[in-house]
C-alpha positions in Angstrom: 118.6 113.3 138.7 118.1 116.9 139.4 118.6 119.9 136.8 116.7 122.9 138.4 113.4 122.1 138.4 113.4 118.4 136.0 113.4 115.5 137.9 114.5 112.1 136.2 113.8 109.2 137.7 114.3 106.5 135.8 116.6 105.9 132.6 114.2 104.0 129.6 115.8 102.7 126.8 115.4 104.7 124.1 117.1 105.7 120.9 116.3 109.2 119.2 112.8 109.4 120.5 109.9 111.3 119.4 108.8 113.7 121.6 104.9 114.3 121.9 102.9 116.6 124.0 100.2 118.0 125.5 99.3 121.0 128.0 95.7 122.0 129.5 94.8 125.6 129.1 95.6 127.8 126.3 94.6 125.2 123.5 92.9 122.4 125.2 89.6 123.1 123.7 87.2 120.1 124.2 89.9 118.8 126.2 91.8 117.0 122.8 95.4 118.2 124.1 95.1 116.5 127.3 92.7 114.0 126.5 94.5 112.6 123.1 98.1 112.3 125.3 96.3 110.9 128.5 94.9 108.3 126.0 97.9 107.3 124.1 99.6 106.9 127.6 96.9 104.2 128.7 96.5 102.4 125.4 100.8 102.8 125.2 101.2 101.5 129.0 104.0 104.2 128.8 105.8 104.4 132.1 106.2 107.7 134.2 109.8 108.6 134.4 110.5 112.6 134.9 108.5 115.4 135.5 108.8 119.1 136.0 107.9 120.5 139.4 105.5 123.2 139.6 107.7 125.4 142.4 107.9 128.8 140.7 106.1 128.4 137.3 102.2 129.0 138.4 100.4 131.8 140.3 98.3 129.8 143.4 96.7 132.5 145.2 95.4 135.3 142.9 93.8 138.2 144.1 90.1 138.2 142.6 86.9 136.8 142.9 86.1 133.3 143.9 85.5 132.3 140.5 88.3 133.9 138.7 90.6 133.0 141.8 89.7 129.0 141.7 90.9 128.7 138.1 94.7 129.5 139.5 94.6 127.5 143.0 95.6 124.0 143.8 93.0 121.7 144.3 92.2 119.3 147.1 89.4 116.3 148.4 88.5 116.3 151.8 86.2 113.5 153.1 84.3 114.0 156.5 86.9 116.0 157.7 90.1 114.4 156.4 92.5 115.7 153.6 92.9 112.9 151.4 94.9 114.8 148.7 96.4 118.2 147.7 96.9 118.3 143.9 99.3 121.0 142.6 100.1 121.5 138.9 101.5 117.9 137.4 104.0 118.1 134.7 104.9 114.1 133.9 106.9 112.7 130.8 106.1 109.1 129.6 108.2 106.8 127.9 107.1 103.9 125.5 110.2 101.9 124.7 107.8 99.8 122.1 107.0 102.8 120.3 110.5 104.9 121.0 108.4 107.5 122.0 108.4 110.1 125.3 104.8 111.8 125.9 104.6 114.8 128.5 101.0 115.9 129.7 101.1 119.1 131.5 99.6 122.3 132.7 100.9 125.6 131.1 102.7 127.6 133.3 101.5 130.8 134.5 105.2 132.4 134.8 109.0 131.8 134.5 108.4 130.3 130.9 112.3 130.7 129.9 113.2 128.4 132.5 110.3 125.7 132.1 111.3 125.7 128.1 114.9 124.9 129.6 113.4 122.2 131.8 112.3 120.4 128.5 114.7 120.9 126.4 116.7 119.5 128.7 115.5 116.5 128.7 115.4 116.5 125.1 119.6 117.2 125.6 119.6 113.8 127.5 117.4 111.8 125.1 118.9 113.4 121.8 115.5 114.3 120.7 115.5 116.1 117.2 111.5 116.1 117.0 109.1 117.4 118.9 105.0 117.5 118.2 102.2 119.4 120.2 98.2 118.5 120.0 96.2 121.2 120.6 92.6 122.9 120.0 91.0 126.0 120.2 87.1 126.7 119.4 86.1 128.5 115.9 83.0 128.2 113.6 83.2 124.4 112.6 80.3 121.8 112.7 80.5 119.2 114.8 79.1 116.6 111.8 82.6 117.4 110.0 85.9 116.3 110.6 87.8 119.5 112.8 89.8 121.1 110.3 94.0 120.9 111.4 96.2 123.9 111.6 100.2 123.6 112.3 102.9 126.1 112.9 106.4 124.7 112.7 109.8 125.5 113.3 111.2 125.2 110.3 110.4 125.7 106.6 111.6 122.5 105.6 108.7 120.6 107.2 105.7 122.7 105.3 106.1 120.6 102.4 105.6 117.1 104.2 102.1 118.8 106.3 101.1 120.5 102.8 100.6 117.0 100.8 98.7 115.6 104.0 96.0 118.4 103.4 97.2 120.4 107.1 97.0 124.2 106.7 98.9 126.5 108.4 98.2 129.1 110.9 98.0 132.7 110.3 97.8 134.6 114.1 98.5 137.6 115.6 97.9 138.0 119.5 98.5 136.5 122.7 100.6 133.8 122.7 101.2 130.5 124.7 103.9 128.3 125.6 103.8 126.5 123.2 104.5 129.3 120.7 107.4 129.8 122.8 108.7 126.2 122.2 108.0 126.3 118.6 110.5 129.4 118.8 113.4 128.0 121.3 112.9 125.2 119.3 114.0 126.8 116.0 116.9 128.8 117.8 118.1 125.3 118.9 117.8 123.6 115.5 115.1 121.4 116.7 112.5 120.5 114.6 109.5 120.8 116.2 105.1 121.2 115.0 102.1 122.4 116.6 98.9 120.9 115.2 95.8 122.5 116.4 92.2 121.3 115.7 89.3 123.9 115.7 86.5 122.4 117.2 82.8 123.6 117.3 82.5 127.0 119.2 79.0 125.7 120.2 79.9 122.7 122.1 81.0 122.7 125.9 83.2 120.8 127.9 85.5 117.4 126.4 84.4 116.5 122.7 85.4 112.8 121.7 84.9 113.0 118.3 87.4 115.9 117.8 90.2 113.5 120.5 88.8 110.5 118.4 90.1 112.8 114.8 93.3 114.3 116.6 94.9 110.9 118.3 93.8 108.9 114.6 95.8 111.6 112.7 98.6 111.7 115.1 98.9 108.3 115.0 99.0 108.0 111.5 101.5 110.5 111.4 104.1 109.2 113.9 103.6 105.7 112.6 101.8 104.5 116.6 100.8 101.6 116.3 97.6 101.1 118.3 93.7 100.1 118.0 91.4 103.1 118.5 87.8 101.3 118.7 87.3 102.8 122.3 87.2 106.1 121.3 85.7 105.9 118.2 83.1 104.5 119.4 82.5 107.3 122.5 82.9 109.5 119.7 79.9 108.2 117.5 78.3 108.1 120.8 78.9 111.2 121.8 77.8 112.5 118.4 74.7 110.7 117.6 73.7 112.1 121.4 74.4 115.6 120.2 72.3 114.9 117.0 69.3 114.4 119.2 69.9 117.8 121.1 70.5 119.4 118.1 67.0 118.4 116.4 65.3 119.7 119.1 66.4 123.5 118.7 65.6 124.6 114.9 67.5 127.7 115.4 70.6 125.6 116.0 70.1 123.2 113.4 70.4 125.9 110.8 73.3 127.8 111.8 75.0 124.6 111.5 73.6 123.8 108.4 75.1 127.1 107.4 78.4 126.0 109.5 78.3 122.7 106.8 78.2 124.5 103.8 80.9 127.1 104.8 82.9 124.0 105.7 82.8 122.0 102.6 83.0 124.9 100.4 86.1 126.1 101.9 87.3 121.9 101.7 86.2 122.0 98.2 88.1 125.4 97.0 91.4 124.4 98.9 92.0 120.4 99.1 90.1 119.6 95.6 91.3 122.6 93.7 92.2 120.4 90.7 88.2 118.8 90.3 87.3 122.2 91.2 89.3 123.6 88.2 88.1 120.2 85.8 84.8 120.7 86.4 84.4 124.9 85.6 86.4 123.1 82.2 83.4 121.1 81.6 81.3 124.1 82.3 79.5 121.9 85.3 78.4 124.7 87.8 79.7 124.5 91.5 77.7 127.0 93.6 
């Protein structure tokens, strides 16, 4: 099935699903947007069946230097000689009939952003979805020994109150935006609930971060009720954190801006998620600085 640029392919069974998704780019920090959907699709076995083609949504030959200009084109593999593959933009939705849930893992489009929200919520026209979630990161001043702190911005009102009692804050920004902000706002014109969570993740750290997809897919999980085993990642992610540990020790001035980073952390944890202890404790006259 054709409708502009959405092809459908197949027809899963599905009642009301959930939609989930991720993009690389704008907040895909540490890679946790497209790492926490491209895990839930493995671990799911969720099956391919639409896309979005790129055609008309992403600048592929932008005037600049080679460096700036290579984060825009297509790539390709070429082996003595011979083009094995050309790789354009992919834009795939995956259904989990188990789990009545669609995933989409994408790239955010450069351009043309009115019609690529149509493209989606199209398909969420044919599959009567009434929920939609992002995953996302960005970087910010967070230590990697602590859990990354969760940030959402939602369509409607209505939905603060559940995200409130799970200790998720909200986001307070003004400044470029992404697509996803755009969703979030077609979205509410089209009475469609739908939530972007965003994890902040340790400024400091470089390239994919397992702990932090290890915290995001655990908490959107437990949120959408997915019912799946996580062992694999938690264990690259205590991996992956015991072998920044080592690193860390061996630069001092590191080590104590993050021991700074840790105190800022749990003092801010302490003043807004156990403001009742907080409050018991000045009662009792127990100090707390």
């Amino acid at each position: 099935m054709t409708i502009e640029n959405l092809q459908i392919y197949k027809r899963p069974q599905l009642t009301e699903p959930k939609l989930l998704m991720g993009f690389s780019g704008w907040m895909d920090g540490g890679d946790v947007s497209t790492g926490t959907i491209e895990h839930l699709i493995g671990r799911l076995a969720a099956k391919r069946f639409a896309c979005i083609e790129p055609e008309g949504f992403y600048i592929e030959s932008f005037v600049g230097t080679m460096e700036m200009a290579a984060l825009f084109r297509p790539s390709a593999r070429i082996e003595d000689g011979l083009v094995k593959s050309f790789m354009r933009a992919d834009n795939s939705f995956y259904a989990s009939t188990e789990e009545n849930l669609i995933l989409f893992v994408g790239q955010e489009p450069n351009i043309n952003w009115k019609k690529y929200a149509e493209c989606v919520f199209t398909l969420c026209s044919e599959y009567h979805i009434r929920q939609i979630y992002f995953i996302g990161s960005v970087a910010g001043l967070v230590p990697h020994t602590r859990e990354p702190k969760i940030f959402c911005s939602v369509s409607n009102e209505k939905l603060k109150d559940q995200y409130r009692q799970l200790g998720i804050g909200f986001s307070n920004y003004q400044g470029p935006a992404g697509i996803v902000t755009y969703l979030v706002k077609t979205a509410q014109e089209r009475n469609i609930d739908m939530t972007s969570f965003v994890a902040t993740v340790p400024i400091y750290i470089q390239g994919r971060n397992p702990k932090a997809i290890y915290s995001a897919a655990r908490r959107i999980c437990a949120l959408l009720k997915i019912k799946i085993e996580l062992e694999e990642l938690e264990e690259a992610a205590n991996v992956f954190e015991n072998k920044l540990n080592e690193l860390v020790e061996k630069q001092p001035e590191l080590t104590e801006i993050i021991h700074k980073l840790e105190g800022d952390y749990d003092s801010e944890v302490f003043d807004s998620e156990m403001g009742d202890l907080k409050q018991w404790l000045q009662e009792k006259g127990i100090r707390i600085d």
